[in-house]
C-alpha angles and dihedrals in degrees: 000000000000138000129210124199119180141194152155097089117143142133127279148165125259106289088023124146117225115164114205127202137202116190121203130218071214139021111178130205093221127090114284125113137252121203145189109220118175134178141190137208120307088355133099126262097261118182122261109184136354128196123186106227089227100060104269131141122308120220133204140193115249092250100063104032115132093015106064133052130207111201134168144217117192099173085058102037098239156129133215143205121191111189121187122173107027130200141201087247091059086074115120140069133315143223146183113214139182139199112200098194122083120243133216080206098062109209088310088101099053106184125147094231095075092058109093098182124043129182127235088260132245120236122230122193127195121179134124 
């Protein structure tokens, strides 16, 4: 089994930085996926970003490309988002996912069905 803990959440103005982590009871070298997932009120948890654990390809959605970064430590066990930019749509909570099957697929299908652990969730908050 493992477990997921994130943080990092917070509240911050448009164009504001926040860097959330999610730290794993495991964090393997073969070839499985981390992810980061968020939702908002009255919406469905729809997929962020998506790293392969052995160095493969990430993949974003359209609506945070350029302005957000997945990274990776596996000596440390954890995952990382870096989110530059913000902006009041970015609101909504946030979770660190992972998917402990390898896929012929890679991250480029991102649903939340194929992500057998889940954090708690962080809140972020953007609003002037």
């Amino acid at each position: 089994q493992v477990q997921l803990v994130e943080s990092g959440g917070g509240s911050v103005r448009p164009g504001g930085s926040l860097r959330l982590s999610c730290a794993a009871s495991t964090y393997s070298d073969s070839k499985h996926y981390m992810a980061w997932f968020r939702q908002a009120p009255g919406k469905e948890r729809e997929g962020v970003a998506c790293i392969p654990t052995d160095g493969g390809s990430p993949f974003y959605a359209d609506s945070v490309k350029g302005r957000f970064t997945i990274s990776q430590d596996n000596a440390k066990n954890t995952l990382y988002l870096q989110m530059d930019s913000l902006k009041p749509e970015d609101t909504a909570m946030y979770y660190c996912a992972a998917d402990p099957v390898v896929r012929s697929y890679g991250c480029r299908v991102l649903r939340t069905s194929r992500f057998y652990y889940w954090g708690q969730g962080t809140q972020v908050t953007v609003s002037s």
